[in-house]
VEXDREN-2710 file (C-alpha; in Angstrom, 1 decimal):
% VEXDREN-2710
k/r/px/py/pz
1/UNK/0.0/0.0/0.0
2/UNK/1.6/3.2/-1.2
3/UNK/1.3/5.5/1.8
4/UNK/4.0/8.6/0.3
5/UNK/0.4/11.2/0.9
6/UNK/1.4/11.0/4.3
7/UNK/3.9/13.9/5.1
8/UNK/5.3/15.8/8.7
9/UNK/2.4/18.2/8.9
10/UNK/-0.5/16.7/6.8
11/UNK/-1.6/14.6/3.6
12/UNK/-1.2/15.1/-0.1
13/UNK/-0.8/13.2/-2.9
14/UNK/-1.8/12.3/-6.2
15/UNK/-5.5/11.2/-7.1
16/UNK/-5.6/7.8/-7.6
17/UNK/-2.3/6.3/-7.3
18/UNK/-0.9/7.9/-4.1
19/UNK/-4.9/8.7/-2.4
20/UNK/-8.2/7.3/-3.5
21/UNK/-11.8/6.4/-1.7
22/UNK/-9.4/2.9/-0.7
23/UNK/-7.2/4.9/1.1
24/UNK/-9.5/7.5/2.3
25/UNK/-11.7/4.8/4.3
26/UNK/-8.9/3.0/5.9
27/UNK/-7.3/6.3/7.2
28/UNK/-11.0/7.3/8.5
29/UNK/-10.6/4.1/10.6
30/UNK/-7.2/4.4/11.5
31/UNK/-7.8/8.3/12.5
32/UNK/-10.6/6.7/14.9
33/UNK/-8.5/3.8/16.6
34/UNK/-5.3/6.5/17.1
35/UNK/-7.1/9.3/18.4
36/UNK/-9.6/7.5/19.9
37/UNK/-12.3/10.5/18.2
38/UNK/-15.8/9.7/19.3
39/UNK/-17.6/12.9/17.4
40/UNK/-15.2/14.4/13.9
41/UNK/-16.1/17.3/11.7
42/UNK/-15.0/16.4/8.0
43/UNK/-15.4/19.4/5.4
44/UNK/-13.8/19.6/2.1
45/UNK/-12.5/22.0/-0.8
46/UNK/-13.6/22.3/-4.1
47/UNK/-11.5/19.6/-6.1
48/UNK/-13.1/17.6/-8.2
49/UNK/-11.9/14.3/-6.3
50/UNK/-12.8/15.9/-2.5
51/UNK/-16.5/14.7/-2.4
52/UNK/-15.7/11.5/-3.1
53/UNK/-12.5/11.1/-0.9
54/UNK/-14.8/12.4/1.8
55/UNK/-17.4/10.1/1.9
56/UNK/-14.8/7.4/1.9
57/UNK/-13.0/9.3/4.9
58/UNK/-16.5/9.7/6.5
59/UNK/-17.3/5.9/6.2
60/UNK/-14.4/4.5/7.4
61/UNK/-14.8/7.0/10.5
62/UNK/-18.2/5.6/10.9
63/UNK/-17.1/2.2/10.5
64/UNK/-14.4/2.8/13.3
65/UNK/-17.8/3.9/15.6
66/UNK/-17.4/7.9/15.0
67/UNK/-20.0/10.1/14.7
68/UNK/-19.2/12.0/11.4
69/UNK/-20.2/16.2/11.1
70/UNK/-20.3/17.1/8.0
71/UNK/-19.9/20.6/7.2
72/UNK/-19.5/19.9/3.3
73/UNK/-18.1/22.4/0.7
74/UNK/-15.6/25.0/2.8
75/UNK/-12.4/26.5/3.7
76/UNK/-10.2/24.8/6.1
77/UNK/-10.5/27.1/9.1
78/UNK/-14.0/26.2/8.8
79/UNK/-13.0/22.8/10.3
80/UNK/-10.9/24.4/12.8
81/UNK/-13.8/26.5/13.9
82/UNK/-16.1/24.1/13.4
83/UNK/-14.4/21.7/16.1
84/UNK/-13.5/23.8/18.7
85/UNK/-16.9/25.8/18.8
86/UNK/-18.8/22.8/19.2
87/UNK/-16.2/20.9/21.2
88/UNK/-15.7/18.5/18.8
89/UNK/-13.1/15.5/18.8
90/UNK/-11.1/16.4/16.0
91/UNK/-11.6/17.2/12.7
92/UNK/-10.2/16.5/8.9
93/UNK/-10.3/18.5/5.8
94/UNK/-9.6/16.7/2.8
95/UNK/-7.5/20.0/0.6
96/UNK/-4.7/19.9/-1.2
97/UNK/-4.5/23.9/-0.9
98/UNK/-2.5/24.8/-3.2
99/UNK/-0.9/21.4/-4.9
100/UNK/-1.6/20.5/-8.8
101/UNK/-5.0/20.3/-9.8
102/UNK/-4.9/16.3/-9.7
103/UNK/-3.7/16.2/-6.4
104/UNK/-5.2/15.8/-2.9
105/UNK/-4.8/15.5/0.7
106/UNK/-6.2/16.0/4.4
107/UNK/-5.7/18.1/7.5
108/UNK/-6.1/16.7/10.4
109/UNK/-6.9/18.1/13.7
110/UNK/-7.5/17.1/17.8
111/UNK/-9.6/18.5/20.5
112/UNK/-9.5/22.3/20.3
113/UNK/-7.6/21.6/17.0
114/UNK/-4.6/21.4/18.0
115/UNK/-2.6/20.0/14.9
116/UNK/-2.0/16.5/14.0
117/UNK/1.3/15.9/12.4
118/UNK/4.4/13.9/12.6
119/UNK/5.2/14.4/16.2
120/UNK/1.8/13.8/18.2
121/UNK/-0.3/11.2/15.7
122/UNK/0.1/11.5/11.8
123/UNK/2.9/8.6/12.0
124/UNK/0.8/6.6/14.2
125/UNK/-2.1/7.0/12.2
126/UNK/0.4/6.2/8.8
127/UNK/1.3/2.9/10.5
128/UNK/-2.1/1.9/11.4
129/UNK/-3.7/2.4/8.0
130/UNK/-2.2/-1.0/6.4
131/UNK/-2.9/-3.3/9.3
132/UNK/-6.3/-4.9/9.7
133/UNK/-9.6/-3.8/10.8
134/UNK/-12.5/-4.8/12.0
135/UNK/-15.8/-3.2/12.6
136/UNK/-17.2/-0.8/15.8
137/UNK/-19.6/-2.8/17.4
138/UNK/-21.8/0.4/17.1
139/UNK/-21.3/2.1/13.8
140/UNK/-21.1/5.4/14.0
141/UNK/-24.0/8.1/12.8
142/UNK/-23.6/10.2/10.2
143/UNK/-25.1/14.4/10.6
144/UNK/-24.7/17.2/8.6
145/UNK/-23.6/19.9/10.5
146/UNK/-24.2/23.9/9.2
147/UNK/-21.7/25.7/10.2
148/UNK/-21.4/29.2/8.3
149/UNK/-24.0/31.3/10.3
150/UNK/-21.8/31.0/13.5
151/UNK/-18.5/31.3/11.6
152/UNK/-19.7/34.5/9.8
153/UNK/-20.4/35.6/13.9
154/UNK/-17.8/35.1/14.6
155/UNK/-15.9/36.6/11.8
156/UNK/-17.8/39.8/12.3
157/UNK/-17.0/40.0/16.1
158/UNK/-13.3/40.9/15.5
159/UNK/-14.2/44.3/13.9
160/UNK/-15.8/47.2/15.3
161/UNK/-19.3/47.4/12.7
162/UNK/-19.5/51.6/13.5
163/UNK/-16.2/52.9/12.4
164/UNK/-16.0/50.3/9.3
165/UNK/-17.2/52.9/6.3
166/UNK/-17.7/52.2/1.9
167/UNK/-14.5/50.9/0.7
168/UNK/-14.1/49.2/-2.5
169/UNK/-12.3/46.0/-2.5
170/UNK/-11.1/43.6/-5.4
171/UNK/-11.3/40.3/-4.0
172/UNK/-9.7/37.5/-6.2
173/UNK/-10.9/33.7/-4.8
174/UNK/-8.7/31.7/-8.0
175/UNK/-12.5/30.2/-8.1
176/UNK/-11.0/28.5/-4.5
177/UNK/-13.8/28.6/-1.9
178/UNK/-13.2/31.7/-0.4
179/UNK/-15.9/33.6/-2.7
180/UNK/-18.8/31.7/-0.7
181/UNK/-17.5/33.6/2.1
182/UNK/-17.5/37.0/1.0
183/UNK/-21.1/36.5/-0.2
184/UNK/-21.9/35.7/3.2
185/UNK/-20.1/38.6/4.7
186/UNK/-21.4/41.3/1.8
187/UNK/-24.9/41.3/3.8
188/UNK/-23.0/42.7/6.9
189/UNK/-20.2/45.1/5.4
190/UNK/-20.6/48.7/4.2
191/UNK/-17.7/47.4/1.3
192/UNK/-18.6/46.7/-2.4
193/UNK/-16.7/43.5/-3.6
194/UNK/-14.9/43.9/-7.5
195/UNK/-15.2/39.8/-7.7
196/UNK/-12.6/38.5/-10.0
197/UNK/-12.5/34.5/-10.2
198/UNK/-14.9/34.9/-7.8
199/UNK/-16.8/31.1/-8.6
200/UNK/-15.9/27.6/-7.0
201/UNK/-14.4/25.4/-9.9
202/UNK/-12.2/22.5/-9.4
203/UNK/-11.3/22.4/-12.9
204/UNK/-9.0/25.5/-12.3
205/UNK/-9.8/27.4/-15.3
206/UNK/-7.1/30.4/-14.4
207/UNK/-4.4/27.9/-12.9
208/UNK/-4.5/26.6/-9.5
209/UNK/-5.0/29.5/-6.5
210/UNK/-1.6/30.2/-5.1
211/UNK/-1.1/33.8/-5.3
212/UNK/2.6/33.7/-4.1
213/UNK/3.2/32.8/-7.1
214/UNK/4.6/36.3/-9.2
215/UNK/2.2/35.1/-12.3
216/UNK/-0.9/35.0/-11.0
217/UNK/-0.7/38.3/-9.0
218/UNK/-1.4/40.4/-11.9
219/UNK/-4.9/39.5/-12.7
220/UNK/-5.5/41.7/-9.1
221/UNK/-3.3/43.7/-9.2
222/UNK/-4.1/45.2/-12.5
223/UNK/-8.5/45.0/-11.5
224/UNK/-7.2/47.4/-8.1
225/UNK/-6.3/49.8/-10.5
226/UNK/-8.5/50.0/-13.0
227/UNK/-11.5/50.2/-10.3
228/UNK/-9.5/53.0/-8.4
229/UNK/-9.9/50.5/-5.5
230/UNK/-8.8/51.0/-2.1
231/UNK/-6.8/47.3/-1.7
232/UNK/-6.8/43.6/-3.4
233/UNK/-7.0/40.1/-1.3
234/UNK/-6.3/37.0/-3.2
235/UNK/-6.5/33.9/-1.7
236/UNK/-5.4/30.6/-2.0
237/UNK/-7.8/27.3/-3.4
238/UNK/-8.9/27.0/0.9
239/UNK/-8.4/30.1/1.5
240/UNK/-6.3/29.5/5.0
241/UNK/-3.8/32.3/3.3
242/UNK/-4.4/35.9/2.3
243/UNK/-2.3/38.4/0.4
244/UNK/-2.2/42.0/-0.2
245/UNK/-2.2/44.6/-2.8
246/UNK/-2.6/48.0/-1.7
247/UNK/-4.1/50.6/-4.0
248/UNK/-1.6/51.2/-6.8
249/UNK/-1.9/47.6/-7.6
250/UNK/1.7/46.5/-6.0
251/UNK/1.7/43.5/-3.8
252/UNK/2.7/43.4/-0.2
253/UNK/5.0/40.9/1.1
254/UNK/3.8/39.1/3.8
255/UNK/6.3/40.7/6.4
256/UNK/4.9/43.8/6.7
257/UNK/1.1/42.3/7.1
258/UNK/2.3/40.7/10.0
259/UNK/4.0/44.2/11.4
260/UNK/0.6/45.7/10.7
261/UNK/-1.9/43.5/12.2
262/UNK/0.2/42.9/14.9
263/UNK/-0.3/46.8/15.9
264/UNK/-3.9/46.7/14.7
265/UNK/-4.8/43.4/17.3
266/UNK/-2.7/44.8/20.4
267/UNK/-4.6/48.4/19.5
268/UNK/-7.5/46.5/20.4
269/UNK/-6.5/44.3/23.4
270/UNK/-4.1/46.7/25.0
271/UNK/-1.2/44.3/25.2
272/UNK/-0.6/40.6/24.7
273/UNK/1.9/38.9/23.2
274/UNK/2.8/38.3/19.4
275/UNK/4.2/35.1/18.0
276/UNK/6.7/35.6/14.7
277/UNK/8.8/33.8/13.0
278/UNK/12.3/34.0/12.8
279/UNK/13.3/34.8/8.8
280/UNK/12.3/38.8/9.0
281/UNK/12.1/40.3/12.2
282/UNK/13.0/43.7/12.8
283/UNK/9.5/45.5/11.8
284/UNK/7.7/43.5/13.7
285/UNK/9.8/44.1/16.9
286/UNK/9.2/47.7/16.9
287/UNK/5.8/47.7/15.9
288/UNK/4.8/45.3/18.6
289/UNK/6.7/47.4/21.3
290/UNK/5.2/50.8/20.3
291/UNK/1.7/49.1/20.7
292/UNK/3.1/47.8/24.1
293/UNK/2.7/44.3/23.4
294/UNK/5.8/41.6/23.8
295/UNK/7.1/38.9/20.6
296/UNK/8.1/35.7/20.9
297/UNK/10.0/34.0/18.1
298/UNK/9.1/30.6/17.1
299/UNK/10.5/28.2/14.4
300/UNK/8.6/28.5/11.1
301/UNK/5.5/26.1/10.6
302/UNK/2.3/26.3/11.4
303/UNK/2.1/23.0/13.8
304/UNK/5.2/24.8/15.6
305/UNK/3.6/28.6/15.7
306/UNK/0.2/26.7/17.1
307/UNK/2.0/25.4/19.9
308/UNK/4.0/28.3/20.8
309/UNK/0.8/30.3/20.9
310/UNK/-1.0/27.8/23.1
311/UNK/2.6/27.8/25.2
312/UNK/2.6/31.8/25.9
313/UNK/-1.1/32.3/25.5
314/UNK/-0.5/34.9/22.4
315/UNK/-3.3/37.3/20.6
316/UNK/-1.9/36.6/17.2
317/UNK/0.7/35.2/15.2
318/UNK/2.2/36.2/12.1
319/UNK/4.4/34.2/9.3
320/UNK/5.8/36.1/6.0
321/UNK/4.4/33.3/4.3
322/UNK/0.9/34.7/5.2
323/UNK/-0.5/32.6/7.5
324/UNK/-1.9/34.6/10.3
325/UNK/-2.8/33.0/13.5
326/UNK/-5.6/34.0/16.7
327/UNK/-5.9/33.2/19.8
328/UNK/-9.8/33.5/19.8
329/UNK/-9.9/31.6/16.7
330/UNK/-8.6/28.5/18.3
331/UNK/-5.0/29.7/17.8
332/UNK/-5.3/28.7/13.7
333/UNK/-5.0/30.8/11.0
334/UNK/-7.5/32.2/8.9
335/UNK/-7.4/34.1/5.5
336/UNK/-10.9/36.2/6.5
337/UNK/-10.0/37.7/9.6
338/UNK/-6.5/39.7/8.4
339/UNK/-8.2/41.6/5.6
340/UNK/-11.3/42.4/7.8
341/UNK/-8.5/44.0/10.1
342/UNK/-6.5/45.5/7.7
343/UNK/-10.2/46.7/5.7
344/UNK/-11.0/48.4/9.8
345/UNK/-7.7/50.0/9.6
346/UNK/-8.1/51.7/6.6
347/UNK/-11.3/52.7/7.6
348/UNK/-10.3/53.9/11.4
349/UNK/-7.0/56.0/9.9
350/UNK/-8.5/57.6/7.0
351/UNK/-4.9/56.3/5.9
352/UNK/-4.1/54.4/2.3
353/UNK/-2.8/51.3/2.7
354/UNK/0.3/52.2/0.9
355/UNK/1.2/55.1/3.2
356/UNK/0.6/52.7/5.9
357/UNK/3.2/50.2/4.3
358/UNK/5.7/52.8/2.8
359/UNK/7.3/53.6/6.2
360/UNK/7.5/50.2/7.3
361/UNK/9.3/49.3/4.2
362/UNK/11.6/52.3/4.4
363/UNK/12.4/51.8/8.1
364/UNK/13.2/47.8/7.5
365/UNK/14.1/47.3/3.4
366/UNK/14.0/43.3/3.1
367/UNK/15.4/40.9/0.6
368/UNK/12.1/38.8/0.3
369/UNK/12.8/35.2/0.6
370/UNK/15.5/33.7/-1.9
371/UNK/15.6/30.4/-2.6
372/UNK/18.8/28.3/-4.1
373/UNK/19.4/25.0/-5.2
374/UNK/22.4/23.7/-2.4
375/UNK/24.2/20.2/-3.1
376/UNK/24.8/20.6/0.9
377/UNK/22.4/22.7/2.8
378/UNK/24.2/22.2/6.1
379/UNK/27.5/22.3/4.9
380/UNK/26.6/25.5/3.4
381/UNK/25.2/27.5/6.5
382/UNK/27.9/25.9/8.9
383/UNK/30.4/27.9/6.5
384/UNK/28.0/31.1/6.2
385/UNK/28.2/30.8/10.0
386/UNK/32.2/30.5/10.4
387/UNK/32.7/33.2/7.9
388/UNK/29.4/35.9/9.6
389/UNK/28.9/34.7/13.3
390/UNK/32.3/36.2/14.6
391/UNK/32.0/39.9/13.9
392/UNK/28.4/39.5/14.9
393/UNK/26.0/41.3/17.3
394/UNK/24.1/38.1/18.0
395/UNK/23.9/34.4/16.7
396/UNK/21.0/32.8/16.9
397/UNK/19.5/29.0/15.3
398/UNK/15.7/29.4/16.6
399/UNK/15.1/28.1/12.5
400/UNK/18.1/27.8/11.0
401/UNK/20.6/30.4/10.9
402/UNK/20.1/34.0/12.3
403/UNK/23.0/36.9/12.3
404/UNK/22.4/39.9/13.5
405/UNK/24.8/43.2/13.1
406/UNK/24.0/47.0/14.2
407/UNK/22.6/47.6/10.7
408/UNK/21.3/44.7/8.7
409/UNK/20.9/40.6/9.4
410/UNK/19.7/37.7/7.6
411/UNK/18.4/34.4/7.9
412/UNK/19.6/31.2/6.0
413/UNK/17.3/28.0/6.9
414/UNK/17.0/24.4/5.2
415/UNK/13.8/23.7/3.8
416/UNK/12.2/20.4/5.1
417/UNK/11.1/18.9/1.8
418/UNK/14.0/19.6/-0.7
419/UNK/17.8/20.4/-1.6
420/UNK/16.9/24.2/-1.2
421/UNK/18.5/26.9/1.5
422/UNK/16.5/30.1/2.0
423/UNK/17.7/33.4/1.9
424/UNK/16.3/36.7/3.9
425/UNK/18.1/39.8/4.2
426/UNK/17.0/43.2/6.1
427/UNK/18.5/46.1/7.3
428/UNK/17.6/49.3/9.3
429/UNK/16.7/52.2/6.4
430/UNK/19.5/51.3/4.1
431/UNK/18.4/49.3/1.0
432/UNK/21.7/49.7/-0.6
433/UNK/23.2/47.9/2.3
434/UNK/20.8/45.3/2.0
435/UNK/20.8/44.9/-1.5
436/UNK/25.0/44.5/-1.4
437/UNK/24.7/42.4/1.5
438/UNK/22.0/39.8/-0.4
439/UNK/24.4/39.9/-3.5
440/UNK/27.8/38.9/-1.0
441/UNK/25.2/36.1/0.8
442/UNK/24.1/35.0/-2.6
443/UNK/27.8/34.9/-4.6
444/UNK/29.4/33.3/-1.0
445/UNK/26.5/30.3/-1.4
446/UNK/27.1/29.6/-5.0
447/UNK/31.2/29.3/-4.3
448/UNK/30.6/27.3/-1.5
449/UNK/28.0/25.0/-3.5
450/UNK/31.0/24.5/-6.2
451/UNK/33.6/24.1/-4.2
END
């Protein structure tokens, strides 16, 4: 049984060969007899193959003697709200975010959702899958379960309704699920919505939702300014990441979102304490200080964020890879609540976003993450370290390699899945500095990688 879907923080794979119905059942009992779930929410995206992969995942949970909640077609933080609201078990949402369009996978979750990965379940539940199985003595019922009336609630309650005035938005779904959300929340926002991609359709007819991605940014980008609107969000297929584009049409990198709604949630709670990750950090330091709030670094991931939140009880925490994570929202990350936040400040300040940005970019000029091809990742980074950490202010290796000087530092980590390092460079007001200092990092990594 070919069991490569299963990875360190979830499942995905290709649809049939590496996950099928087959598959899908026997994890749905294995999940059960690992866990020990007595009451799972299952909800899926919009690929073509997720109904069907469902129902397979919701029999075998049945089968196992769980009582399956099915909260159908949705985003995955509507399984992690779904399960902690209603103190559920766990939960599972068959996605393959933003994978090819033949691909597909699940995310699993535990009581409170708290993340099931390599460390605390997912291998368990791996090794289980191929053994044997037999029957619950009670099989388990099956209910749907609606779900988006208290999730749009709930939505709503982290913005104040009275000082949110008409903005226009562009708001690009990659016909991912994220539209059926904003038609939701249209009833209960002063906004109007410029909808671009804005249907469900697991055929991905404009490629599959990742706006990361340089190519597919400027389908929003280019709709922000022809409408004269006052920001763009694009989302990815299950919508669990949001990105920016302020209103000149030029994307945001996902550092200086976290800077900003780091200041806009400890406005609101008067303190608290911000979890970051380690790769750009400067911005957020200060921002987070001036709003009197305290950050706490934690390796990059979201199953390592989670429980670093849970660990120091944080408001929010922020990745530059745009996942955005809240303490009232289970400690997950959502893609609604940032731009709801962001949409308040705009609204609050009388400010564009751009001006808002602009100084934050000036004070801390970053690199954006580089990525190169390394024969020897550690080798590599031990020698960056050996040549940098000596003249250094401070050393660090909270995810990877941090070195920090008076005027600029980077970051050099491994990733987990490939033969790749990754590069990010910053400095304090001086983009030349940073720019020459990415171009020595850069030319020292591709001597070392041929040597």
């Amino acid at each position: 049984m070919d069991l490569s879907c299963f990875k360190a923080y979830d499942l995905r794979g290709r649809v049939p060969d590496q996950l099928n119905p087959e598959l899908a059942e026997r994890i749905g009992r294995a999940y059960v007899d690992i866990t020990g779930a007595r009451k799972v929410v299952v909800g899926y995206d919009i690929r073509l193959s997720s109904p069907e992969i469902a129902e397979a995942l919701a029999s075998g949970l049945m089968a196992a003697g769980a009582d399956v909640f099915d909260i159908g077609l949705c985003g995955t933080e509507l399984v992690y709200f779904a399960t902690a609201h209603y103190k559920m078990d766990g939960g599972i949402m068959v996605t393959a975010s933003h994978n090819p369009k033949d691909h597909n996978g699940m995310k699993m979750v535990g009581p409170g959702s708290r993340p099931i990965s390599s460390d605390n379940g997912l291998n368990e539940i791996r090794d289980r899958v191929p053994e044997p199985f037999s029957n619950a003595p009670e099989q388990g019922r099956y209910e749907p379960l609606e779900v988006m009336s208290s999730y749009i609630d709930h939505l709503l309650g982290y913005v104040d309704a009275v000082s949110l005035k008409p903005l226009s938005l562009v708001v690009n779904a990659g016909n991912g699920g994220a539209g059926l959300v904003i038609d939701e929340l249209e009833q209960h926002l002063p906004f109007e919505f410029i909808k671009l991609q804005h249907e469900p359709d697991g055929h991905f007819p404009n490629g599959v939702p990742n706006p990361i991605l340089p190519e597919n940014r400027a389908v929003t980008a280019d709709a922000v300014v022809e409408h004269g609107a006052a920001m763009g969000i694009a989302w990815d297929g299950d919508y669990d990441r949001c990105f920016f584009f302020d209103e000149n049409g030029r994307f945001i990198e996902g550092y200086y979102i976290v800077g900003l709604l780091a200041d806009q949630f400890l406005r609101k709670t008067g303190g608290g304490k911000v979890i970051h990750d380690p790769r750009l950090t400067w911005n957020t330091l200060e921002l987070v200080k001036a709003a009197g709030g305290e950050a706490v670094e934690s390796k990059t991931g979201h199953a390592f964020i989670k429980q670093r939140m849970r660990e120091e009880d944080a408001v929010y925490g922020g990745e530059m890879s745009a996942h955005h994570y809240f303490r009232d929202f289970a400690y997950c990350d959502s893609g609604m609540i940032p731009w709801l936040l962001l949409a308040e400040r705009l609204c609050q300040s009388g400010q564009s976003l751009s001006s808002l940005i602009d100084a934050r970019i000036e004070a801390f000029p970053a690199s954006g993450e580089i990525n190169r091809t390394i024969a020897d990742p550690p080798g590599v980074i031990a020698a960056i370290e050996a040549t940098y950490g000596p003249g250094a202010v401070s050393v660090k290796h909270v995810d990877g390699l941090s070195v920090e000087f008076a005027d600029w530092r980077f970051n050099l980590r491994m990733s987990n899945t490939e033969p790749v390092v990754r590069l990010n460079v910053e400095s304090r007001g001086d983009r030349a500095l940073m720019e020459e200092k990415t171009s020595e990092l850069l030319a020292e990594m591709d001597r070392l990688n041929k040597a």
